[in-house]
Jmol script that loads the backbone (N, CA, C; Angstrom):
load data "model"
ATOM      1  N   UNK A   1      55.813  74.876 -46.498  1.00  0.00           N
ATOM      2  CA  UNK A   1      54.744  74.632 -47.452  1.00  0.00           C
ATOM      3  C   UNK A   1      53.839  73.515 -46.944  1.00  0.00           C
ATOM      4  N   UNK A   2      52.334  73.433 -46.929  1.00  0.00           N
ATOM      5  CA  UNK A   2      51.564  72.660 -46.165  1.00  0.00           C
ATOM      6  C   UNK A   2      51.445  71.461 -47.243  1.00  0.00           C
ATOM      7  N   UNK A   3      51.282  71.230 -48.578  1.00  0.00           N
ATOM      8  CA  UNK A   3      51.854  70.459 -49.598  1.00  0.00           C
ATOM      9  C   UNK A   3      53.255  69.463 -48.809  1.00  0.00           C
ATOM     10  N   UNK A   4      54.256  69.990 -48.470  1.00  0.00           N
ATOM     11  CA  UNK A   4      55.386  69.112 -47.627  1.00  0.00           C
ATOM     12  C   UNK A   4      54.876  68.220 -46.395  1.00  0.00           C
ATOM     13  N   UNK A   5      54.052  68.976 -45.856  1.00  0.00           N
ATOM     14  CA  UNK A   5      53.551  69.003 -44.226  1.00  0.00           C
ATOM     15  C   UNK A   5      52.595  67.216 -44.922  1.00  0.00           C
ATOM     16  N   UNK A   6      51.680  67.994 -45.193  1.00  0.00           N
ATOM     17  CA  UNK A   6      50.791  66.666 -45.573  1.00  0.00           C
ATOM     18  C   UNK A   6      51.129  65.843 -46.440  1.00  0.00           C
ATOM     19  N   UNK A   7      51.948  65.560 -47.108  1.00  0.00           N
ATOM     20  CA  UNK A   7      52.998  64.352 -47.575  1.00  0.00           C
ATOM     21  C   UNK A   7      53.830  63.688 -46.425  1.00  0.00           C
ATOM     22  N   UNK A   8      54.385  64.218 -45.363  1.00  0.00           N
ATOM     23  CA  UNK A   8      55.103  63.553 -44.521  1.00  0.00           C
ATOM     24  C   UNK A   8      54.200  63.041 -43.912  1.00  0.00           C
ATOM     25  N   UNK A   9      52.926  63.891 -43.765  1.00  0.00           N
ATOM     26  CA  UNK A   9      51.566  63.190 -42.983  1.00  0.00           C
ATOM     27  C   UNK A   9      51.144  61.906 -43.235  1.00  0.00           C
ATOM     28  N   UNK A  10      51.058  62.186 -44.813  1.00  0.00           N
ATOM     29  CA  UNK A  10      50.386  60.444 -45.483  1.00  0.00           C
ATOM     30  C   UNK A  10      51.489  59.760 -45.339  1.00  0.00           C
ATOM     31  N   UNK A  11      52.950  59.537 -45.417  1.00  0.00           N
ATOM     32  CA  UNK A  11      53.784  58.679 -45.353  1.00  0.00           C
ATOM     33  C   UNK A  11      53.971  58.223 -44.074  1.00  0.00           C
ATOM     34  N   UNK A  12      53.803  58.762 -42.770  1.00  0.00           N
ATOM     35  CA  UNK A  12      54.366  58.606 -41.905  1.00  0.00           C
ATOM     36  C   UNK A  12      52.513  57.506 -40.924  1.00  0.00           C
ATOM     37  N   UNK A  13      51.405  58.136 -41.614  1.00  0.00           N
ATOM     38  CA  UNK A  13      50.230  57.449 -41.324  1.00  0.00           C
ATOM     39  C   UNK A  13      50.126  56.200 -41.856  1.00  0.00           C
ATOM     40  N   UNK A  14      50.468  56.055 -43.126  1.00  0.00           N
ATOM     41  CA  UNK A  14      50.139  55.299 -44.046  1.00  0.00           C
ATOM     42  C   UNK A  14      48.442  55.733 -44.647  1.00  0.00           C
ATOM     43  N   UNK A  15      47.832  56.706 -44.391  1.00  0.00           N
ATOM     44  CA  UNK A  15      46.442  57.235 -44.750  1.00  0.00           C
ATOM     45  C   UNK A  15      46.492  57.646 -46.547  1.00  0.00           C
ATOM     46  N   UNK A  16      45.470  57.274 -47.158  1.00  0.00           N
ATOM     47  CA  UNK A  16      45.650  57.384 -48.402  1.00  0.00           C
ATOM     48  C   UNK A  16      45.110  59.149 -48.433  1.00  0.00           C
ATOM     49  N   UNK A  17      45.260  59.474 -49.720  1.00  0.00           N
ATOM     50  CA  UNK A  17      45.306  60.977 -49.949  1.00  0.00           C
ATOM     51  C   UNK A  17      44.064  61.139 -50.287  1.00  0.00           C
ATOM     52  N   UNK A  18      43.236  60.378 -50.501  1.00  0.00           N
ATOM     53  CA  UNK A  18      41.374  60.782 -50.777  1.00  0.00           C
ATOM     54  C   UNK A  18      41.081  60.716 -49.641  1.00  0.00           C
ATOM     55  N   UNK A  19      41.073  59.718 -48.468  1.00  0.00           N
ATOM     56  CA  UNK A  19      40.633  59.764 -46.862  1.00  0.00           C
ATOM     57  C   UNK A  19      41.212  60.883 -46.364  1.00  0.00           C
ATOM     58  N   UNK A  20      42.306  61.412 -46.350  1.00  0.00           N
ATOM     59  CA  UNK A  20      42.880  62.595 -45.659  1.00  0.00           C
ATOM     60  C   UNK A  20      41.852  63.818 -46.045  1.00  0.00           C
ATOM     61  N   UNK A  21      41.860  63.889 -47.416  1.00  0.00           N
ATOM     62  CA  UNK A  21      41.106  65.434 -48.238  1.00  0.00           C
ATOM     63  C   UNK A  21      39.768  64.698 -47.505  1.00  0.00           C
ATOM     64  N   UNK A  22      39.307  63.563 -47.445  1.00  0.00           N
ATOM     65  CA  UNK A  22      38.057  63.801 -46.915  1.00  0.00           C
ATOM     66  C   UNK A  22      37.664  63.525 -45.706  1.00  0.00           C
ATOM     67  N   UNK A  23      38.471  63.749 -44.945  1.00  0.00           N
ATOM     68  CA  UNK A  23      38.105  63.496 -43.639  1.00  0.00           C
ATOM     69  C   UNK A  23      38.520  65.035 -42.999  1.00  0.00           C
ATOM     70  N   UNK A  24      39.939  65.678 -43.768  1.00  0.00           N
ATOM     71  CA  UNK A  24      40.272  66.925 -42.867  1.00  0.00           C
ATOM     72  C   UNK A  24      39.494  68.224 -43.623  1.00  0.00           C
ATOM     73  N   UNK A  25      38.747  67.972 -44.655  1.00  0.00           N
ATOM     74  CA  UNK A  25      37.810  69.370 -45.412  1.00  0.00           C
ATOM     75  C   UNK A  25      36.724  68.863 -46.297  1.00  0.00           C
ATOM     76  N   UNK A  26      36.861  67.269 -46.565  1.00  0.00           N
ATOM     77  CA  UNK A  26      35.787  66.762 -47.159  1.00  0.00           C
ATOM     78  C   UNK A  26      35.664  66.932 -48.483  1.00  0.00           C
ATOM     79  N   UNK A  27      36.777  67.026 -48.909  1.00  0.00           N
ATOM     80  CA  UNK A  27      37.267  66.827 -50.404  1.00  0.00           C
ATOM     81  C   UNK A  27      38.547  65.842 -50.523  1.00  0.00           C
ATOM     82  N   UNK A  28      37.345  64.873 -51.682  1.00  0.00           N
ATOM     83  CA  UNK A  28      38.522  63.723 -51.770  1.00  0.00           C
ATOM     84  C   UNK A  28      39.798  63.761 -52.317  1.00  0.00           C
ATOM     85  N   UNK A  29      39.273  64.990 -53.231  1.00  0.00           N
ATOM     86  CA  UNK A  29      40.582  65.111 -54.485  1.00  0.00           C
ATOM     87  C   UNK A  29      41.644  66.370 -53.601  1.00  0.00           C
ATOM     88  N   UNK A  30      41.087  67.044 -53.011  1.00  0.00           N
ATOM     89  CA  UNK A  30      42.128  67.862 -52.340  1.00  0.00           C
ATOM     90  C   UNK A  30      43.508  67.790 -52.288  1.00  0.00           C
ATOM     91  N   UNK A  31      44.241  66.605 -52.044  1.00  0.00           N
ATOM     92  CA  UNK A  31      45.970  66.684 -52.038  1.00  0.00           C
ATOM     93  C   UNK A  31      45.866  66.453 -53.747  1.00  0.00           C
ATOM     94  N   UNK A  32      44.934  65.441 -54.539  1.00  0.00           N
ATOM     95  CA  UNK A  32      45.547  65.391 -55.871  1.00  0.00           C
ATOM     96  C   UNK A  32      45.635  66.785 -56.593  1.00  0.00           C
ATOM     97  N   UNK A  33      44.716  67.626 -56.199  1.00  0.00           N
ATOM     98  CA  UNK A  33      45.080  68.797 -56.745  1.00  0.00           C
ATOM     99  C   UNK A  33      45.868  69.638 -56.167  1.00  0.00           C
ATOM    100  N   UNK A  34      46.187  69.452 -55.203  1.00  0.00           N
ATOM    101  CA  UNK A  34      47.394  70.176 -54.800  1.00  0.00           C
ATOM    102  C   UNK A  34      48.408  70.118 -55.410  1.00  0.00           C
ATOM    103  N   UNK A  35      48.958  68.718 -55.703  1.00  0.00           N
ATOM    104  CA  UNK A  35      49.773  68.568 -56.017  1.00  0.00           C
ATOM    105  C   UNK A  35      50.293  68.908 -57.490  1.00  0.00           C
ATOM    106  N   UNK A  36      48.743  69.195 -57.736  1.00  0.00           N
ATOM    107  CA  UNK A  36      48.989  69.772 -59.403  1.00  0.00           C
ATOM    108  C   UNK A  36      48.587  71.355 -59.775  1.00  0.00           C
ATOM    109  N   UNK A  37      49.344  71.936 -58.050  1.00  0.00           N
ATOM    110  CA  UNK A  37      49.411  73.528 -58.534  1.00  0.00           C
ATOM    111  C   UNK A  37      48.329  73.975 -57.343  1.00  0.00           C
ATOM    112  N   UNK A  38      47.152  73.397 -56.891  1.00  0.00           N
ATOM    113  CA  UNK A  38      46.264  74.312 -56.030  1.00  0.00           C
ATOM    114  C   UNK A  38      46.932  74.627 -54.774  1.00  0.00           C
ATOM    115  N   UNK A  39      46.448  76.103 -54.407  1.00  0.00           N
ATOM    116  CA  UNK A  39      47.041  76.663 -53.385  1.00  0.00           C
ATOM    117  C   UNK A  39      45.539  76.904 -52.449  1.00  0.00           C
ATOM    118  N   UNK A  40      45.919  76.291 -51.397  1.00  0.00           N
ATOM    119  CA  UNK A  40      44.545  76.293 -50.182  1.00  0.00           C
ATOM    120  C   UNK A  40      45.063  77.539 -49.594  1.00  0.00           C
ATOM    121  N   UNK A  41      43.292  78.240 -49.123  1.00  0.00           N
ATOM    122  CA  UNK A  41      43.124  79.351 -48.213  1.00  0.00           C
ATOM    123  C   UNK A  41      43.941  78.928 -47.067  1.00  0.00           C
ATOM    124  N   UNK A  42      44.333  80.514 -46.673  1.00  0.00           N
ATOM    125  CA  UNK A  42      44.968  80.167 -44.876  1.00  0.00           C
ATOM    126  C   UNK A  42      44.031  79.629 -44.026  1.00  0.00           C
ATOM    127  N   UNK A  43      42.672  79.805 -44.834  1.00  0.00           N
ATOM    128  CA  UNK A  43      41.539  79.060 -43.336  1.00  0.00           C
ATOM    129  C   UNK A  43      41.653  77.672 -43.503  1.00  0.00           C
ATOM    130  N   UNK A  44      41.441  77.420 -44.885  1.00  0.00           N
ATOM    131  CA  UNK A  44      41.884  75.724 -45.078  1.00  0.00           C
ATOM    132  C   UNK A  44      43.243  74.871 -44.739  1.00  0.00           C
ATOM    133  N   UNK A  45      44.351  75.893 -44.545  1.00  0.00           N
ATOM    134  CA  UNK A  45      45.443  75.485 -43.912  1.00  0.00           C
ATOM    135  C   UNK A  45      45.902  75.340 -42.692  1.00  0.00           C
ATOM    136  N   UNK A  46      44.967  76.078 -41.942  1.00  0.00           N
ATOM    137  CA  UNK A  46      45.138  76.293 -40.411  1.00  0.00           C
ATOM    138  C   UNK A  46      44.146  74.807 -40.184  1.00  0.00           C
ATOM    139  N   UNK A  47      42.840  74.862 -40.967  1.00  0.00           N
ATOM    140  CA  UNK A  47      41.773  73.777 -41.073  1.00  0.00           C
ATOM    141  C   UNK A  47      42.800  72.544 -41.278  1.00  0.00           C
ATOM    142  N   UNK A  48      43.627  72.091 -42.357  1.00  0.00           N
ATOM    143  CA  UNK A  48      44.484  70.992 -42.401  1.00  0.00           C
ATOM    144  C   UNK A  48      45.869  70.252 -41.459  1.00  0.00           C
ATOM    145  N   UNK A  49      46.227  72.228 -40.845  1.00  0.00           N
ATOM    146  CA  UNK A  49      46.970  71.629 -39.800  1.00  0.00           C
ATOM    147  C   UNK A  49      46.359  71.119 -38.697  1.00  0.00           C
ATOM    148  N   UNK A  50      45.493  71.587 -38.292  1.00  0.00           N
ATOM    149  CA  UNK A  50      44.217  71.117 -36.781  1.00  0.00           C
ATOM    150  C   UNK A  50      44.399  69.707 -37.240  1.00  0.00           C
ATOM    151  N   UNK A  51      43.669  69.517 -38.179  1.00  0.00           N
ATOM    152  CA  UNK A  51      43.398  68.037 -38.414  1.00  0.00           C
ATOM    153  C   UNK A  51      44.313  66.928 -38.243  1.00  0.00           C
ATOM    154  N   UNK A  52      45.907  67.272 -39.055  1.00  0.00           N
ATOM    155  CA  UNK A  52      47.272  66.436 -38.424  1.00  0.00           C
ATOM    156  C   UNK A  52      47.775  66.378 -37.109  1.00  0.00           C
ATOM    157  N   UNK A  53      47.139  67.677 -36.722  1.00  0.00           N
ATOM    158  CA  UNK A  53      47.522  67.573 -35.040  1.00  0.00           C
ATOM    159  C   UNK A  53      46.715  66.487 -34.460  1.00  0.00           C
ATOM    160  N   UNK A  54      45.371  67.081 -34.510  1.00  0.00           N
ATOM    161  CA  UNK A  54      44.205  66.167 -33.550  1.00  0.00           C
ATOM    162  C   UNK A  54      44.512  64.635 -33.675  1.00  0.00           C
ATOM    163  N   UNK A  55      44.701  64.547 -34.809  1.00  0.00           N
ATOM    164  CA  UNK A  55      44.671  62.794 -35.330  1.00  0.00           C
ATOM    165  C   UNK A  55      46.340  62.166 -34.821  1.00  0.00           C
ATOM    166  N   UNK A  56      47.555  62.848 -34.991  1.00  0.00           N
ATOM    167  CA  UNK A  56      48.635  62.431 -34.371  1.00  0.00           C
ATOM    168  C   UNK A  56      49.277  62.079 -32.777  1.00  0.00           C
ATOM    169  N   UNK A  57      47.851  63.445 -32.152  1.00  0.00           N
ATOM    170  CA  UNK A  57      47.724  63.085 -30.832  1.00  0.00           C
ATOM    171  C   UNK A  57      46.684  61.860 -30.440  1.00  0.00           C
ATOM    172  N   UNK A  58      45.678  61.441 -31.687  1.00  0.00           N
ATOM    173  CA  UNK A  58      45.486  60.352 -30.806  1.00  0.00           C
ATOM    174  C   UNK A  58      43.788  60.599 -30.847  1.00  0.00           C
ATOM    175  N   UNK A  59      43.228  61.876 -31.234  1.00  0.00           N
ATOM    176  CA  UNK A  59      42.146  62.339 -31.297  1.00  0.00           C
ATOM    177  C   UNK A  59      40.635  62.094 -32.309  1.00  0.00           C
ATOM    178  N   UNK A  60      41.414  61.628 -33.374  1.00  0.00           N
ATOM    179  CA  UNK A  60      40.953  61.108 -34.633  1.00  0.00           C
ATOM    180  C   UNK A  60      41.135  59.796 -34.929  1.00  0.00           C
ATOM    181  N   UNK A  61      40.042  58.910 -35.044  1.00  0.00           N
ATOM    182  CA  UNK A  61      40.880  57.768 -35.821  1.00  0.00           C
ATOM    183  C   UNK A  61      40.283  57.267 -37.190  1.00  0.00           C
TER     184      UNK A  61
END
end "model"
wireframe off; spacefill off
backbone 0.3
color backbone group
């Protein structure tokens, strides 16, 4: 579940959850509504995993 994925993301960054939604799709509220039930497109999920990659390798800051 990409909900799991990007929780270990913000914990392990320390990145707050409005900078993440707006830096990896440009919605601030993005994880808060996730977390309260929204289910992102596979394009927005493939879009959110790119983004944890790029930035963990070092690509993003």
């Amino acid at each position: 579940m990409i909900l799991r994925q990007i929780e270990k993301f913000l914990r392990d960054t320390g990145m707050a959850p409005t900078r993440f939604g707006r830096d990896a799709v440009r919605d601030p509220r993005l994880v808060f509504d996730m977390r309260n039930g929204r289910e992102p497109s596979v394009r927005m999920t493939k879009r959110l995993e790119h983004f944890m990659n790029i930035y963990q390798n070092g690509a993003v800051s």
